[in-house]
C-alpha positions, 0 to 999 in steps of 0.5 A: 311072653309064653314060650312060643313052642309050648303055644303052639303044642297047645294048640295042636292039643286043642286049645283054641284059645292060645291062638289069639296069642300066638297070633299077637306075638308073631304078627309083627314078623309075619307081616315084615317077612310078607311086606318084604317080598310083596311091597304092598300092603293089601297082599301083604295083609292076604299073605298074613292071612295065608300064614296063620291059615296054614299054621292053623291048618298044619300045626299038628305037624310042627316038631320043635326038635326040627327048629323053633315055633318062629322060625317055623311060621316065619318059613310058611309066612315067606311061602304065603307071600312067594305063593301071592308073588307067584300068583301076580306073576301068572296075572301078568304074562308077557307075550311077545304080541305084548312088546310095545313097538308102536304109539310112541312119538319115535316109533323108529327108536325100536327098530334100532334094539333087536329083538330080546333087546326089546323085551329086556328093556321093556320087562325091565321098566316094567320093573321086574327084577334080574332073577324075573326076568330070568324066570320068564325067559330063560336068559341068565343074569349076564345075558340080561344085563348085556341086553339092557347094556348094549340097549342103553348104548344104542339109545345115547347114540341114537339120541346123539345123531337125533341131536337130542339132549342127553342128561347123565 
């Protein structure tokens, strides 16, 4: 295995033919730290190529005084799959004409959680995160999770004085 460093000077001297070579030795890291932010494997495959396109592009920018070559591709490859998070993100805004309140065989059951009650819990089982949630919102951490807590309460109750079975 060539030294990492001295591949990527080469290349930003114009020798073509390492890239072939940088590319086998990092793939297995650039696609792990992509796969772990996106989950998939289409966008993680776009953000692989999103890396190597960028490293191809600035690699006359690389200084191996500042850090080393891997960890320098392994900082644009998490950017490529942050850049493809964020782009999903914008791909599915939520609206507050999107907060479903109707078409369930209970359409009462929302008229018992208040308003950003109603929004956190449907955001959050639409699986968003905490730190989504509180980038589409504004909310803090806490804020979020005392909605979803106070939510959940409100449900058990409602579903106790329904007479409904509760499975904890």
């Amino acid at each position: 295995m060539k030294d990492l460093n001295d591949l990527l000077k080469r290349y930003a001297k114009g020798d073509a033919a390492v890239f072939e070579q940088i590319f086998r030795e990092t793939y297995g890291m650039v696609y792990a730290i992509a796969f772990n932010y996106l989950r998939d494997k289409m966008s993680t495959e776009d953000a692989a190529q999103d890396t190597y396109t960028k490293i191809m592009q600035s690699v006359h920018m690389f200084n191996p005084v500042l850090g080393n070559a891997k960890a320098w591709i392994a900082k644009i490859a998490r950017n490529s799959a942050l850049d493809i998070l964020r782009k999903k993100k914008e791909e599915r805004p939520i609206f507050e004409d999107d907060i479903v309140t109707e078409g369930y065989a209970d359409d009462e059951i929302f008229n018992i959680f208040s308003k950003d009650e109603n929004l956190a819990l449907q955001l959050k089982m639409r699986r968003y995160k905490y730190s989504e949630i509180s980038a589409m919102t504004g909310w803090d951490y806490f804020k979020i999770a005392n909605l979803i807590k106070s939510a959940k309460k409100k449900l058990i109750k409602h579903m106790e004085n329904s007479k409904v079975t509760i499975d904890r």
